[in-house]
N, C-alpha and C positions, 0 to 999 in steps of 0.2 A: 504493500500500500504506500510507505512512504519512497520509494521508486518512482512509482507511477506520479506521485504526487512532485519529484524535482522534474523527470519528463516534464508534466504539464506544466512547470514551469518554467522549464526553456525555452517551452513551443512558445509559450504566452511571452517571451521575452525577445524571440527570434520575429515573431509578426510585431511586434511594437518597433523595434529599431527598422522592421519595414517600412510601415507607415512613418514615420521619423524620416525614414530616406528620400521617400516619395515627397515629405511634405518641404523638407530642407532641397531639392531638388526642386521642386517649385518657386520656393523663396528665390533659388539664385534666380533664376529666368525672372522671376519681377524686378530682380535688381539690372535686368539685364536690356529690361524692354525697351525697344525704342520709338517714338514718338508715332502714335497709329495703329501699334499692336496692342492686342490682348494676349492675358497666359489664364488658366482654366486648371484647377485642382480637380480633378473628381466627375469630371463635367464628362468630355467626349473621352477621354481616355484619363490615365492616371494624370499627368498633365499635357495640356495642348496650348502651343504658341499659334496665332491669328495676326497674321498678317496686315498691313495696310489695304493692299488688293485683295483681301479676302481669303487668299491661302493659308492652308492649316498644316501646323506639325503637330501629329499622333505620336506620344512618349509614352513607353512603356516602360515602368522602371523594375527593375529585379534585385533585390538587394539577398547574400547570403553570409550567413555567420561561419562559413567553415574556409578554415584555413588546409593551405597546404605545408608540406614539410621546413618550410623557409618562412613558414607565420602570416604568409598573403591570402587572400583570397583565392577561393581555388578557382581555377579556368572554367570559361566555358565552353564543355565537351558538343561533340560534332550533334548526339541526340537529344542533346539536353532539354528537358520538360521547361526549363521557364524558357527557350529559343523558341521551341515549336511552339509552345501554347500561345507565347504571343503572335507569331506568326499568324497561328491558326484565329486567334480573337480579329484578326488585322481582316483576315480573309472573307470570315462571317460578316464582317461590318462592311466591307467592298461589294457584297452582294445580298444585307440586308435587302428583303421586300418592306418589311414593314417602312424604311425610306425610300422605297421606289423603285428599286434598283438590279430588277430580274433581269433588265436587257443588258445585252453587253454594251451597246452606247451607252446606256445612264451608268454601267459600272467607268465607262474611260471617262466620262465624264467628271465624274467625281476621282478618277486618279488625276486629271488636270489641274487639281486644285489641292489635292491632300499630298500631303509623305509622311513617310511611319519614321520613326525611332526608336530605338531597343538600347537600354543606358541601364549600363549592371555596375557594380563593383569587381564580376567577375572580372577575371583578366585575358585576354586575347590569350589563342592557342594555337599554333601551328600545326598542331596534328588535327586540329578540328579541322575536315574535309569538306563541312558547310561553308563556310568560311574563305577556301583554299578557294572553291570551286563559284562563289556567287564574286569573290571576288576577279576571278578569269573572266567574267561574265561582263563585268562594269569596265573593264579595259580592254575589252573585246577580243581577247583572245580565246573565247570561248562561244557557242553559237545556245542561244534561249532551250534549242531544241537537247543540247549537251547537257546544257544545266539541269532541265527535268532529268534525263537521261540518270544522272547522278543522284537525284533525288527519289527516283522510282528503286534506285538501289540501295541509299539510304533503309527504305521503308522493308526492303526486303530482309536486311542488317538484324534490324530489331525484334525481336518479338514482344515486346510490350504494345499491346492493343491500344493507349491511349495515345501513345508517341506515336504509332502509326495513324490513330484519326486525325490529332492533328496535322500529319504530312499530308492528310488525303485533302486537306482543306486546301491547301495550294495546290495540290495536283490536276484537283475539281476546277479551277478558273480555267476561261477560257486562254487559249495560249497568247491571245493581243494582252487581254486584262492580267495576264499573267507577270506577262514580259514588263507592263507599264509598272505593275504595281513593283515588282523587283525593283526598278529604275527608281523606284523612289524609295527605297529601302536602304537604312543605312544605321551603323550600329556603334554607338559610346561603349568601350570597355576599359575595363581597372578605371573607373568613376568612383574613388573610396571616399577620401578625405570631403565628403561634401558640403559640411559645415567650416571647414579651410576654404573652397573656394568660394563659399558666401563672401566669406571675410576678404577673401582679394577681391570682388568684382564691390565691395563697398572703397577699398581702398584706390582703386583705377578711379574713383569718382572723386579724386582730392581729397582725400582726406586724412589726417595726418596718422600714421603708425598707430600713436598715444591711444588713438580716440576711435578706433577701428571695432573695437570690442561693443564699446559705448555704442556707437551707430547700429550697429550689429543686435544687441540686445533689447534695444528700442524698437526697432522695426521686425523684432523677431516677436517680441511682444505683442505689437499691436496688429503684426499678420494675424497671427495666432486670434486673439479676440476678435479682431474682424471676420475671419471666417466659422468661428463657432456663432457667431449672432447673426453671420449669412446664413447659416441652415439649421437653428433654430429658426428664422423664418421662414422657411422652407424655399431660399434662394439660391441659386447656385453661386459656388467659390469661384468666381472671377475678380481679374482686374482689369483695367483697361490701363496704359501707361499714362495717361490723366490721372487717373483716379490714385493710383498708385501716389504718383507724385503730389498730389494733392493731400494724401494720407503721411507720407512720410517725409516731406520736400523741409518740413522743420527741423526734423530730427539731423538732415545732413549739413542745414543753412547753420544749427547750434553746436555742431563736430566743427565747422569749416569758421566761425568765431574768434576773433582776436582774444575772446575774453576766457576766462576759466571756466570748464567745465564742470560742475558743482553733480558729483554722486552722489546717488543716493546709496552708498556702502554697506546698508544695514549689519553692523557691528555688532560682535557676541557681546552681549552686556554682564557684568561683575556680577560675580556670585550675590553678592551683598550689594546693594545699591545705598544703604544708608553710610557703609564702609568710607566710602569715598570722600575726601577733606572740600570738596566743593560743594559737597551736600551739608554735610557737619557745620558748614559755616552759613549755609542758607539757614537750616535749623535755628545755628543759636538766634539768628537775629529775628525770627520766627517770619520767616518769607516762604517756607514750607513746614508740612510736616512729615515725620517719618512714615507715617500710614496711607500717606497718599502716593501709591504704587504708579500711580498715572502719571503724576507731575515728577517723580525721579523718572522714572524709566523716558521720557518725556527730554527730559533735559541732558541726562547720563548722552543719550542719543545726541542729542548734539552740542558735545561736546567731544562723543568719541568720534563725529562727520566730520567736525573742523579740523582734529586732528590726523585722521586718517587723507582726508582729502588733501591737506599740505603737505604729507608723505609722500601719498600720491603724484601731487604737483610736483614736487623736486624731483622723485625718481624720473617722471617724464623729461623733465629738461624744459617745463610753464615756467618756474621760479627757480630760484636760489638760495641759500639760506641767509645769506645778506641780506633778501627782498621779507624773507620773515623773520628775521632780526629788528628788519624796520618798522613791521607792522606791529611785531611786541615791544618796540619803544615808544610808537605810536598808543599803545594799548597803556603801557606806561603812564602816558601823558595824559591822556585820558583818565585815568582809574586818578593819579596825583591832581588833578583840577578838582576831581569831585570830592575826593578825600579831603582836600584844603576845604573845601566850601562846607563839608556834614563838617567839620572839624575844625573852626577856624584857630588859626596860629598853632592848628595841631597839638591842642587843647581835650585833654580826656572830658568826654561831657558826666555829667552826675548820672551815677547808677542809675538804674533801672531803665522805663519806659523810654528816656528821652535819649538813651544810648542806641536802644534798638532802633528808635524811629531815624536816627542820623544814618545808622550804617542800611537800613535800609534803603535811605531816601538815595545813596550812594549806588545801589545796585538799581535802583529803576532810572537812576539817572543813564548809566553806562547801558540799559538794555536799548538805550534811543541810539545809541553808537554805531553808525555802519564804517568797521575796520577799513582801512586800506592795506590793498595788496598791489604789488608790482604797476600801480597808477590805477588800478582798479578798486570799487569799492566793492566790500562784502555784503552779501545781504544781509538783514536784520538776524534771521536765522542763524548763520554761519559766523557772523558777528557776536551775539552769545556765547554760542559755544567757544568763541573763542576765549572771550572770558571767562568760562569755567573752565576753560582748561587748565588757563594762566594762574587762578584762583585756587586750581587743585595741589598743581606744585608744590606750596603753592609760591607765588609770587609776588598776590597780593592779595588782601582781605579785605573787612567791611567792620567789624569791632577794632576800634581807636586800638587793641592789644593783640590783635588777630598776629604778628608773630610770635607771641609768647605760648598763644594760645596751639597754635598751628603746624611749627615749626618742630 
């Protein structure tokens, strides 16, 4: 029982990184579209690019988890079921009736306008004799009539009944519709890394190294929710390269920005959130309280964005650490104007209430503060947190004693 139970879960994990392939195999083609085309998930085939003129490319993707002895993908063999079967799907749809298409004119018809594509991760084989032989065909050193020739021996090769139905599906066309549709037959192999070449066809569009991930994840997102709220409506997954662009044309105009890209990093938050001396000092001056789990984890958050995001920045090569050197002199001068002012002549105030109400009035003064960075200002946001970060060190406090206290 528990056997059968990891099978089905390989099986269940072999068809997801399918669908994965198919749908990351679409993504690229939208990133790829250009001005007049549509691409189509799900629609006419697994996906189909649409032409300005009206011409259609039918993709069939095949994705396989099995490797061979050197850890690749294994090939694709000369009878291999996902070759035929899509073949065979190509063939049925070339002489669907139900779209009209019993005569052999309405089948060339519709080959004047369509081509197929077969796009695996397998990887091209030199012993596949499909392959040897369709390619003799396209350079013409081989005659349509050869080609069957080979494939009527194919069929003789095999004895699996299914791989022989679907040979019998190209066998079945007539030999003009036969010969047309081969001519538009053409096949992507060892297509692996397809989430790689998302990332290059977003990077060919200007846009820097740094920020490639960024773009990438933004518009991997909002495919994703746009096409489950297409068919929860019961619409089909299209885009048209308008539409496209008009969905994600912000996400590349905010990568291609002189200014800072501000992550949203969601950061593992401290065991303890009351732990932390930037909280401890909000506390004493009672600007929170400990129970309120919302306003730490709240602020914990950004505080670890401001930070993480300035890591970020420098490792990229945005900033310097001279340029946030300056911002926390800047931060300095700031936090020191307001401190003069709750404090004047730097003056301990009388116990109690009127201590707190200064060093408070000190923190909602600096939350009005938007930092500068490398000539840029921070947002209000990113700007807090920059102060709790400073304040956690800490650096600087809000009680007239906060080193004694802190320190």
């Amino acid at each position: 029982m528990n056997e059968r139970s990891r099978v089905d879960k390989t099986s269940a994990e072999d068809k997801s990184i399918g669908f994965d392939y198919q749908y990351y195999y679409f993504l690229n083609e939208l990133l790829n579209l250009k001005s007049g085309q549509t691409a189509g998930y799900e629609v006419l085939d697994d996906v189909y690019i649409e032409r300005a003129d009206g011409k259609k490319l039918l993709v069939q993707l095949k994705h396989t988890v099995q490797k061979n002895a050197q850890g690749n993908p294994i090939n694709l063999t000369t009878l291999d079921p996902d070759l035929w079967k899509s073949i065979s799907n190509w063939c049925k749809l070339i002489v669907d009736p139900a779209d009209g298409r019993t005569a052999v004119a309405d089948q060339l018809a519709f080959l004047k306008t369509t081509s197929f594509f077969l796009a695996s991760n397998k990887s091209e084989n030199a012993r596949n004799s499909f392959l040897s032989s369709i390619d003799e065909f396209w350079n013409g050193s081989k005659q349509h009539a050869d080609f069957i020739a080979d494939i009527q021996a194919l069929k003789v090769e095999t004895k699996d009944e299914t791989i022989q139905g679907y040979i019998d599906g190209l066998l079945s066309l007539d030999p003009c519709v036969s010969e047309a549709f081969l001519r538009n037959l053409s096949f992507g192999l060892g297509l692996d890394e397809i989430i790689t070449r998302c990332k290059d066809s977003i990077l060919e569009k200007q846009i820097h190294p740094t920020r490639v991930d960024d773009v990438f994840q933004a518009v991997d997102s909002k495919i994703r929710a746009n096409s489950f709220a297409k068919v929860k409506a019961g619409e089909k997954i299209s885009f048209s390269f308008e539409q496209f662009n008009r969905e994600c044309r912000r996400d590349f105009d905010k990568a291609r920005s002189a200014g800072f890209l501000i992550r949203d990093l969601t950061p593992a938050l401290p065991g303890n959130l009351s732990d932390q001396t930037f909280i401890k000092q909000l506390v004493d001056i009672e600007d929170i309280t400990t129970d309120d789990v919302e306003t730490l984890t709240k602020f914990t958050t950004m505080r670890l964005n401001f930070r993480d995001n300035i890591e970020k920045w420098i490792q990229d090569g945005d900033i310097t650490q001279s340029d946030v050197d300056a911002l926390e002199q800047e931060a300095d001068t700031y936090w020191d104007n307001s401190f003069l002012a709750g404090y004047p002549g730097r003056r301990p105030p009388p116990d109690g209430p009127a201590a707190v109400a200064a060093a408070r009035g000190i923190v909602q003064e600096l939350r009005k503060v938007k930092l500068p960075l490398a000539s840029q200002d921070l947002p209000i946001r990113m700007s807090n947190g920059g102060f709790y970060e400073l304040s956690d060190r800490p650096v600087m406090g809000w009680l007239h004693n906060w080193k004694d206290l802190y320190n």
